[in-house]
C-alpha positions as a LaTeX table, in Angstrom:
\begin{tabular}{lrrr}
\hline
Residue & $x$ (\AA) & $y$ (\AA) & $z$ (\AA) \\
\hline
Unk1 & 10.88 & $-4.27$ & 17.33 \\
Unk2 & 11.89 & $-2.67$ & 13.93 \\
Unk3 & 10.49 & $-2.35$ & 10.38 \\
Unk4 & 13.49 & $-1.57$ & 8.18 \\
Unk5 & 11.60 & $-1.12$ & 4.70 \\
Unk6 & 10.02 & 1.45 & 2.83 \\
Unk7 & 7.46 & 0.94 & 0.17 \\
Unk8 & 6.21 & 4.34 & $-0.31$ \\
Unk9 & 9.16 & 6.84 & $-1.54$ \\
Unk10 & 8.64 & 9.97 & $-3.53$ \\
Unk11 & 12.19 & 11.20 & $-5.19$ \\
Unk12 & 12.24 & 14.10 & $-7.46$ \\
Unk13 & 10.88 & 12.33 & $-9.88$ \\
Unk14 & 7.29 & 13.67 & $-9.01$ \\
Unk15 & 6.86 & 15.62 & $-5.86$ \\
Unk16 & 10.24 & 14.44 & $-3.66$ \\
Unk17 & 12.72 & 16.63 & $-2.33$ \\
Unk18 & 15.66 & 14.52 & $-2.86$ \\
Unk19 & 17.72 & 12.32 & $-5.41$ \\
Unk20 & 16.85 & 8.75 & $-5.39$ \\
Unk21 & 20.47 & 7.61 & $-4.73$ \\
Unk22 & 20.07 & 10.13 & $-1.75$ \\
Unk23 & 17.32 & 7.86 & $-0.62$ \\
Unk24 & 19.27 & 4.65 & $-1.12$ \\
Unk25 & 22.46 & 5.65 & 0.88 \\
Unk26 & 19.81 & 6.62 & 3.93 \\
Unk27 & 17.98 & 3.56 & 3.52 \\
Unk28 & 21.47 & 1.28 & 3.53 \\
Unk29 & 22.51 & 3.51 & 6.86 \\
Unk30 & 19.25 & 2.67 & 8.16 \\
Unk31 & 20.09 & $-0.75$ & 7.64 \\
Unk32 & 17.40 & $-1.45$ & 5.66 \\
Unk33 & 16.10 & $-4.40$ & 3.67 \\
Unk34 & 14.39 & $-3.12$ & 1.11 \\
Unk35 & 12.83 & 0.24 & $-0.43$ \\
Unk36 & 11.02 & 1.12 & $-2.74$ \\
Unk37 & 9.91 & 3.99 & $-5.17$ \\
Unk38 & 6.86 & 4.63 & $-5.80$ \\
Unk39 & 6.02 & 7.99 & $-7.53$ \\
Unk40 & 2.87 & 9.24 & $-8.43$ \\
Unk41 & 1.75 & 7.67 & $-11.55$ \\
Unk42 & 1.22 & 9.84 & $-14.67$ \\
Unk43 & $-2.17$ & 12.03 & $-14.89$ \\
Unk44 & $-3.87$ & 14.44 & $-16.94$ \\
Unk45 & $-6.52$ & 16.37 & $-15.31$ \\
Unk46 & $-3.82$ & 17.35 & $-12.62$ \\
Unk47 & 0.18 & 16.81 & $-13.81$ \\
Unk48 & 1.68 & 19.05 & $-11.83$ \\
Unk49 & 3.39 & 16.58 & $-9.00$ \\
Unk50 & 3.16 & 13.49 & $-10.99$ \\
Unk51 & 6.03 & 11.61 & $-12.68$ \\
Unk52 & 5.44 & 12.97 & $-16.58$ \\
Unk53 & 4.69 & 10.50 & $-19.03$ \\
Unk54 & 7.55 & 11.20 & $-20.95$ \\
Unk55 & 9.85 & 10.64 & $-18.19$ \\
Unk56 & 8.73 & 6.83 & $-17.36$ \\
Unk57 & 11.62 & 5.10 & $-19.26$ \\
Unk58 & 14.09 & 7.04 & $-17.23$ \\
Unk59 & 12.10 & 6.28 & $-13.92$ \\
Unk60 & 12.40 & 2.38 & $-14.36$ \\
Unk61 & 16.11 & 2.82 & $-15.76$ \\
Unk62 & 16.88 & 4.36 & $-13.04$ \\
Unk63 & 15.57 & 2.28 & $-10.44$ \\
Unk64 & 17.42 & $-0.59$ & $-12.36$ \\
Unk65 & 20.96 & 1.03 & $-12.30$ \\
Unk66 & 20.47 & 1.64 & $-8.77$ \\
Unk67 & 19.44 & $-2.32$ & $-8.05$ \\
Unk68 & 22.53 & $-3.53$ & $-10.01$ \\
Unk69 & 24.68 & $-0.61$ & $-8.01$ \\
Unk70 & 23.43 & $-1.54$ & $-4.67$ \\
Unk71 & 22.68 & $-5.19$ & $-5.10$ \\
Unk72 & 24.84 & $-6.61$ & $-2.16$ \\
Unk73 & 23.54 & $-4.05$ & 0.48 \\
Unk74 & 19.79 & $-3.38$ & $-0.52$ \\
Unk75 & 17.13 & $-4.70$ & $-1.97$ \\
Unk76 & 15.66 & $-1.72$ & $-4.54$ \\
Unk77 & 12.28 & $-2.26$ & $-5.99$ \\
Unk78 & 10.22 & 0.03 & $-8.66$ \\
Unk79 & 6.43 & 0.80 & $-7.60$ \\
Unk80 & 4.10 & 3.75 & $-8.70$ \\
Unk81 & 1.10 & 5.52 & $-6.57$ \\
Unk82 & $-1.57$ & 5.32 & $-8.93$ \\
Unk83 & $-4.38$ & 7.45 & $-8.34$ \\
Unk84 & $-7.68$ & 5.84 & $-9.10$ \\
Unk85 & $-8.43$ & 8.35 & $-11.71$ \\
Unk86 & $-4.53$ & 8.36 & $-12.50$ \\
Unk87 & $-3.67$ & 7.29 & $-16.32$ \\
Unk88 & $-3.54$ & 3.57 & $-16.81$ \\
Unk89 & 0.33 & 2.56 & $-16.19$ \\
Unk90 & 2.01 & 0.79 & $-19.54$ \\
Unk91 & 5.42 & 0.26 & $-17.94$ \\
Unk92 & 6.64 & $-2.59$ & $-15.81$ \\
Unk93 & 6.70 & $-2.19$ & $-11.83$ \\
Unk94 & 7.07 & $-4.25$ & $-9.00$ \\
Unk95 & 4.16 & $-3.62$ & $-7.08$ \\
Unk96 & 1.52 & $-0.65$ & $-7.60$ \\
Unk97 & 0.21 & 1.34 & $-4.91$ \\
Unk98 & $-3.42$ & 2.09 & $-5.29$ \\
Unk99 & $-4.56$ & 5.41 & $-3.57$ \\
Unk100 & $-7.46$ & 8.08 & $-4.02$ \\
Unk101 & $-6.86$ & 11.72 & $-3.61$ \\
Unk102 & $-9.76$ & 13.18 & $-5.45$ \\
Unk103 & $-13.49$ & 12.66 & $-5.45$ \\
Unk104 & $-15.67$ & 13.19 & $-8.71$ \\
Unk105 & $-18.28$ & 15.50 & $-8.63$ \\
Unk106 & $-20.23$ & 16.32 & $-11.73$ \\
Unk107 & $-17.43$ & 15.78 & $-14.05$ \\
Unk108 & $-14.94$ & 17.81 & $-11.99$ \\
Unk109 & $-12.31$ & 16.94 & $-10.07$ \\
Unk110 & $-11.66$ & 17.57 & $-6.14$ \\
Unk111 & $-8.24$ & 17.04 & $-4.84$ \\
Unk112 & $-9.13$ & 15.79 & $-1.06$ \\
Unk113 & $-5.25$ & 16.74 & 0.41 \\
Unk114 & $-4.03$ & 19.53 & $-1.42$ \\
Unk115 & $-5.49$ & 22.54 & 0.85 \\
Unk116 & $-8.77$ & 23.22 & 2.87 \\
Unk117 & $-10.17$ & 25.35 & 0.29 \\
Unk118 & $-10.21$ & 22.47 & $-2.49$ \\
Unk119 & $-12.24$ & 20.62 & 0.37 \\
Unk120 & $-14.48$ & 23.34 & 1.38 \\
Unk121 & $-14.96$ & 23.62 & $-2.48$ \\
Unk122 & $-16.07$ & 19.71 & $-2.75$ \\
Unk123 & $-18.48$ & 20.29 & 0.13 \\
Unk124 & $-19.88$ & 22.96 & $-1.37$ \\
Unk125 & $-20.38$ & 21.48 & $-4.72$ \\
Unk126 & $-21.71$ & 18.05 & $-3.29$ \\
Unk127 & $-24.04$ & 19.07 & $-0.49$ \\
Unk128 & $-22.31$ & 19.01 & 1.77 \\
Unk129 & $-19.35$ & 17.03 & 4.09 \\
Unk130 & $-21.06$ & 13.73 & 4.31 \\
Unk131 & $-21.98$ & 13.57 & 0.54 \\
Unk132 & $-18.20$ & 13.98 & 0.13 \\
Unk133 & $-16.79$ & 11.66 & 2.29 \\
Unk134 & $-19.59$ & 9.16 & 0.97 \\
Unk135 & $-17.90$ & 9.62 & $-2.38$ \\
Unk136 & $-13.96$ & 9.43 & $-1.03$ \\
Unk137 & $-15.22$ & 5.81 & 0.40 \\
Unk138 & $-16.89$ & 4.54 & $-2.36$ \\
Unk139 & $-14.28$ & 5.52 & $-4.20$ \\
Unk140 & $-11.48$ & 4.05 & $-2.33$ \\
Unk141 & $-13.73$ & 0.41 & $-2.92$ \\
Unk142 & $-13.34$ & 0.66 & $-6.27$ \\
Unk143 & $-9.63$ & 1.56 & $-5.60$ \\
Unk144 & $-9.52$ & $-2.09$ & $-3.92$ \\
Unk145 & $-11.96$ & $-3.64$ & $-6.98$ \\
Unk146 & $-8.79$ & $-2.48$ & $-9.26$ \\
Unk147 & $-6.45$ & $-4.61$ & $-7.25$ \\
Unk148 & $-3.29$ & $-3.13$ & $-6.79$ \\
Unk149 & $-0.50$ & $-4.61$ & $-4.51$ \\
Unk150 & $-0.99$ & $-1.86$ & $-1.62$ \\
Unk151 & $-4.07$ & $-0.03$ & $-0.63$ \\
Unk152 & $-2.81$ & 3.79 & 0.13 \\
Unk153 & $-3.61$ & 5.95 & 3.62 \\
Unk154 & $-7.32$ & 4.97 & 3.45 \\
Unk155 & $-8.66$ & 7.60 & 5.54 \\
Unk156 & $-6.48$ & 10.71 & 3.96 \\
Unk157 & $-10.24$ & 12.08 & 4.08 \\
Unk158 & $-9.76$ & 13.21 & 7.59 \\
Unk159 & $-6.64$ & 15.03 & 6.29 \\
Unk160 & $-9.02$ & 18.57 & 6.20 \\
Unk161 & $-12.02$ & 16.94 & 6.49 \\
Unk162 & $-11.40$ & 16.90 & 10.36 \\
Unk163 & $-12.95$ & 21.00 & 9.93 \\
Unk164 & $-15.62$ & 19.24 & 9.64 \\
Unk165 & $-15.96$ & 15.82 & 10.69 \\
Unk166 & $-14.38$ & 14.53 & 14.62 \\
Unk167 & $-14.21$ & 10.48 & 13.05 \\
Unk168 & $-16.80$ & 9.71 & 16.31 \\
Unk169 & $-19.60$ & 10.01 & 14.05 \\
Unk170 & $-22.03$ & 7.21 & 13.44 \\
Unk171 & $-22.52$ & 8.37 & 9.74 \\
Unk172 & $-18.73$ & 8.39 & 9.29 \\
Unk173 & $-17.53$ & 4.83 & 10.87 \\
Unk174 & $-20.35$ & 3.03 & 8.79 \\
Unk175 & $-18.88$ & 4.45 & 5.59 \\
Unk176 & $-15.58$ & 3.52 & 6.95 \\
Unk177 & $-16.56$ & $-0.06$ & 7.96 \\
Unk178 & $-18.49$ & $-0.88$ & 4.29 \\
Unk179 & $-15.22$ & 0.23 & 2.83 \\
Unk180 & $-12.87$ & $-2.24$ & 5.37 \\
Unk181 & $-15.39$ & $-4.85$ & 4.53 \\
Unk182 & $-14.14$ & $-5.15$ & 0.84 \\
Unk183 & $-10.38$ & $-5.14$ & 2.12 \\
Unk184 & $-9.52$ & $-8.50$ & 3.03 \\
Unk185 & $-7.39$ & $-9.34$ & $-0.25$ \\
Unk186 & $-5.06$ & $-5.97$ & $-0.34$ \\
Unk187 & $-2.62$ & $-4.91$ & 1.96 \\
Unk188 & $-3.44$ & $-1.81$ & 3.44 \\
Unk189 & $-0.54$ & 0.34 & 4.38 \\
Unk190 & $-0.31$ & 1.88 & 7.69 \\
Unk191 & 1.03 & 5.12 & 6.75 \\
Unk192 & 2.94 & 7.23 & 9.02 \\
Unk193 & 3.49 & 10.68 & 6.52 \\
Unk194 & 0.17 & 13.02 & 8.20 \\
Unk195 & 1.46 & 12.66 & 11.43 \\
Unk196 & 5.91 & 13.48 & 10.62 \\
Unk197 & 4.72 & 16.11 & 8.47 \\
Unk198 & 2.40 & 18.04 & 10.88 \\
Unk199 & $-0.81$ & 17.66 & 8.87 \\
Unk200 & $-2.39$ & 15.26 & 11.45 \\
Unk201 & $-2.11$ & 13.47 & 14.65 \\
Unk202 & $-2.99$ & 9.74 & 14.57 \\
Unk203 & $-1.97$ & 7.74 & 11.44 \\
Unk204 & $-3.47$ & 6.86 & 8.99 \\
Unk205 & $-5.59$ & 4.64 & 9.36 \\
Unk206 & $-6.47$ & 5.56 & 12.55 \\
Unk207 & $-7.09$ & 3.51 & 15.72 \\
Unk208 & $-11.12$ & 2.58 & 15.51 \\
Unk209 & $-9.74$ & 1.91 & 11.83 \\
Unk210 & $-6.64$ & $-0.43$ & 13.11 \\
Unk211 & $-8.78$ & $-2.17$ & 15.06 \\
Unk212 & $-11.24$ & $-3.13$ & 13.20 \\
Unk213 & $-9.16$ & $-4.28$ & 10.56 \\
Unk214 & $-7.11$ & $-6.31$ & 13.10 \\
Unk215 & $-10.74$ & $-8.42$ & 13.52 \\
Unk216 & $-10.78$ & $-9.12$ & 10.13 \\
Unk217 & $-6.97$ & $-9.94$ & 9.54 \\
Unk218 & $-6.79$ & $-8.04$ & 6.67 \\
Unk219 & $-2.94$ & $-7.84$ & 5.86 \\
Unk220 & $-0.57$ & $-4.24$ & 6.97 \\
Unk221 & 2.31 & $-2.73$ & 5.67 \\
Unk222 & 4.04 & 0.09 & 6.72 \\
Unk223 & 5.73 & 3.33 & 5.19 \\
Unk224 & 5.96 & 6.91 & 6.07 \\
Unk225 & 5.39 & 8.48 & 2.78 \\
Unk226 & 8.68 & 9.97 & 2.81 \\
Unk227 & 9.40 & 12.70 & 0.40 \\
Unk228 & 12.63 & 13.50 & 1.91 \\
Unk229 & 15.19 & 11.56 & 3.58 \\
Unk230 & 14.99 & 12.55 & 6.81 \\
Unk231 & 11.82 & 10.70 & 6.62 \\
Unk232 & 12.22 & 7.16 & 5.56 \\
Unk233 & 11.26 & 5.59 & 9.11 \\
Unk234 & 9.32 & 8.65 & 10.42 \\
Unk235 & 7.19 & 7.52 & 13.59 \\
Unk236 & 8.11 & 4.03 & 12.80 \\
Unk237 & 9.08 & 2.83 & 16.21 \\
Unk238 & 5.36 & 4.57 & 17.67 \\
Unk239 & 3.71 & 3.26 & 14.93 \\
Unk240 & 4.58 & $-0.36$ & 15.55 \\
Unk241 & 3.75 & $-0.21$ & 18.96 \\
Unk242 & $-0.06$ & 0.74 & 17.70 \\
Unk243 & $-0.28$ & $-1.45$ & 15.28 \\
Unk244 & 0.60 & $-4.14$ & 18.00 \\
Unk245 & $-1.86$ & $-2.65$ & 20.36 \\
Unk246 & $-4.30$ & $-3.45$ & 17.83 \\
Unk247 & $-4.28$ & $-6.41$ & 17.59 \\
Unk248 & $-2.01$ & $-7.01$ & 14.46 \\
Unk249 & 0.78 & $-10.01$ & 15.01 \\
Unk250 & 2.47 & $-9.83$ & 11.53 \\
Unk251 & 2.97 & $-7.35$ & 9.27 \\
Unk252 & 3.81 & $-7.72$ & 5.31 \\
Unk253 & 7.49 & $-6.39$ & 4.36 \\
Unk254 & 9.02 & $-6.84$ & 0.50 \\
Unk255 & 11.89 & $-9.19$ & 0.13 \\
Unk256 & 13.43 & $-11.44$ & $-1.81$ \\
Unk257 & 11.12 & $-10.25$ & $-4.46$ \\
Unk258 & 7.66 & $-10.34$ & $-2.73$ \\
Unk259 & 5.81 & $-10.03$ & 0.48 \\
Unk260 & 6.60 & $-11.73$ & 3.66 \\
Unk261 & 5.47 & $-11.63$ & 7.54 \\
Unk262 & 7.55 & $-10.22$ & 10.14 \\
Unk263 & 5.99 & $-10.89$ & 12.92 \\
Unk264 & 5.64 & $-8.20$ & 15.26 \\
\hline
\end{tabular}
């Protein structure tokens, strides 16, 4: 059983180690179907790992030179990871990636992955950890209200929240499970980029997460988040296996120039 696509690719356009053509060649020796790129979309409260705005033309020209290079061994598609409080995206993509990585609090903004202090800062300016984690889920539903093609690691929450937070909690899985509700027409990526890059140990989502959406056949991709080559199919042979285990039969991959089931 193999998944030989990757949706969610960060060159150094924004925050990626490598070239783009770097990622390509892997991808082709990978024998891959498709990949995609999907930088993270421009932003002004917090630029610094974001594709500028003045660099978007050269983004989606380069994508295009690399399609028409590589057009009898790959398919190449351009996406963007758009934060929910990202700018509004004025350029032509393939697909968008919806994600949150901050929460809102008071007019200020609270990056949720960049460090345990930005966290610990959150908590301390909303109340506390369940106040916060209230906020990441609500926010993440109006993520999935926005409709973008792919919902982003849903519960990056648990990222540094897990200081303070096990996932056992009753208070936690209901905020989960309202958010899961509102997921049935997005496909949710099962993302395999906490666990290859040491930041966590179960994917994201994790199991109780899997499961649950499983029950309510709410559609899966998968990607590994890669930012470097090294990690286009990072876990990817593990993470199948769960996402069987789960219950999941099919799972969406991009090709011929949309999303189809490959059955698991």
């Amino acid at each position: 059983m193999t998944f030989r696509s990757n949706l969610h690719t960060h060159s150094t356009f924004c925050d990626g180690k490598a070239d783009m053509e770097d990622f390509v060649k892997t991808a082709i020796d990978k024998r891959f179907v498709s990949l995609g790129f999907s930088s993270h979309g421009p932003q002004s409260f917090d630029p610094h790992c974001c594709l500028k705005k003045e660099r978007t033309q050269e983004y989606i020209e380069k994508i295009d030179s690399l399609k028409q290079k590589y057009s009898g061994s790959i398919e190449i598609y351009a996406g963007i990871e758009k934060d929910f409080y990202g700018n509004e995206i004025d350029f032509p993509t393939d697909y968008v990636i919806g994600a949150v990585h901050y929460v809102e609090i008071e007019g200020g903004y609270y990056c949720i992955d960049r460090d345990q202090q930005e966290l610990d800062n959150a908590v301390k300016a909303a109340g506390g950890i369940e106040q916060v984690v209230e906020l990441y889920y609500d926010t993440i539903i109006r993520c999935v209200e926005s409709k973008p093609d792919i919902l982003a690691h849903i519960d990056m929450i648990k990222m540094y929240g897990g200081h303070y937070f096990s996932g056992q909690e009753k208070w936690y899985r209901q905020m989960v499970c309202t958010a899961i509700n509102s997921m049935e027409d997005v496909i949710t990526e099962v993302n395999t980029g906490g666990i290859y890059r040491g930041y966590i140990n179960s994917l994201y989502p994790d199991d109780f997460i899997l499961k649950h959406m499983a029950e309510r056949q709410i559609p899966i991709t998968l990607s590994s988040d890669a930012h470097q080559t090294s990690a286009l199919d990072g876990y990817y042979d593990k993470a199948l296996e769960i996402i069987k285990n789960a219950g999941f039969r099919s799972i969406k991959i991009m090709q011929g120039g949309g999303f189809t089931d490959q059955e698991l």
